[in-house]
Structure formats: C-alpha cells, structure tokens
N, C-alpha and C positions, 0 to 999 in steps of 0.2 A: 559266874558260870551260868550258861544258858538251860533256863529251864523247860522241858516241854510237858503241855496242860494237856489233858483230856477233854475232849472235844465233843462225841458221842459216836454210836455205832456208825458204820459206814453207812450200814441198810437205814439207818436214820436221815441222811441227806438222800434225794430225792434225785436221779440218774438226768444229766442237763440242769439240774436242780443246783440248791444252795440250802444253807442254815446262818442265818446272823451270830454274831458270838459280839456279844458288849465289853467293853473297857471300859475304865473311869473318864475315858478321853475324848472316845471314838468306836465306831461297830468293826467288823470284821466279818467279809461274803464268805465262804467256806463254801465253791464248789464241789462240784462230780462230773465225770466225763464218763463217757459211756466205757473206759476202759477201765474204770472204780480208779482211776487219777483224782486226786486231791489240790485244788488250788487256794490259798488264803490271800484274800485284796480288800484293800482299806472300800468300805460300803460306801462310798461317795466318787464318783466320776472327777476328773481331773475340771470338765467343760464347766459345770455348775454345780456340782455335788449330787447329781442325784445317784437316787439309790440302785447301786449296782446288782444287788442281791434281788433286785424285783426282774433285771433285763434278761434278754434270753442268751443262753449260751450257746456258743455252734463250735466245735472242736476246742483249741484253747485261746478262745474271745466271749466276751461278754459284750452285748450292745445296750449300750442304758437308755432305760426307757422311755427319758423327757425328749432327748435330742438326735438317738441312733448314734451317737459314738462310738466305735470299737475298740472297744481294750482289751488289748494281750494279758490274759492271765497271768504267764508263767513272768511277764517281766514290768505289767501295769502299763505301760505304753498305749499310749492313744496311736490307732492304724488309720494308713492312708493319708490323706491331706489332713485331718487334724492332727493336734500340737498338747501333750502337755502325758501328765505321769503319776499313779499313786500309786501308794506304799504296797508294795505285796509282802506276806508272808509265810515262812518254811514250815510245811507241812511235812508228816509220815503219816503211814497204817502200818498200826503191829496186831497180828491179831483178830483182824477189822473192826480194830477203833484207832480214829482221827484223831491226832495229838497236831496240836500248833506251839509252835516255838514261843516262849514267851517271848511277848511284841514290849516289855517294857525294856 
C-alpha cells in the first residue's frame, strides 16, 4: 500500500521555487506554481543530470540550468527538439502541507 510522507508547509516552498527532499538513492525538486500547484521530479535533468531544483520555473516547465532544457513538470518530458524523461512524482496539499507519494 502506497504511502504518502509529509513534506513541509506549502508557505515553506518558495512561489516558482522548489525544496529538495533526499532518498537513500536520489533527491527529489518539489515545486510551486504560482497557483500553490505542487510538482515532485527526480533533481537530475534527463540531458546530463543537472540540478533541476536550481532551474527556473515558468508555468509547468522547469529549464535546467547547465544546458536550458525544458522539462514538463507534470510528466518529466524534455520540450521541443530535445529527447529524453525523468521520474516525476504524485504530489497533494491537505491542510497546506505537501505530502509526496512514497517514491519507493
């Protein structure tokens, strides 16, 4: 059965912002959208890894910030002419606090 983890206040993520969240494996970006939307994407770009939690956000895309990449939040897909995909995951707000799906 799928657990879901407590995350922190919404007013704790930062509006176009993020907060990292660690695994034993891998981070986890934990956007905001300026509509208090909630997004969860593996902190490494599909292109080279980089840190997606540092890129800017613009509706629901993140551009990382070694290469300008665009990735679709809501489904991890790299936009436009580039090629490739990472893991997202199932976010709610109850309350306004941020719960993520457990990713194991």
């Amino acid at each position: 059965m799928s657990k879901w983890i407590e995350i922190a206040p919404l007013s704790d993520i930062p509006v176009l912002g993020s907060r990292v969240v660690k695994t034993d494996s891998f981070s986890i970006a934990v956007f905001r959208g300026t509509d208090d939307s909630v997004f969860a994407i593996k902190d490494a770009c599909p292109h080279k890894d980089g840190p997606l939690s540092q890129g800017i956000m613009h509706g629901t895309t993140v551009t990382c910030p070694l290469h300008n990449w665009k990735i679709n939040l809501a489904n991890g897909e790299a936009l436009g002419a580039d090629e490739g995909c990472t893991n997202v995951f199932e976010t709610k707000v109850e309350n306004a606090i941020v719960y993520l799906k457990n990713p194991q």
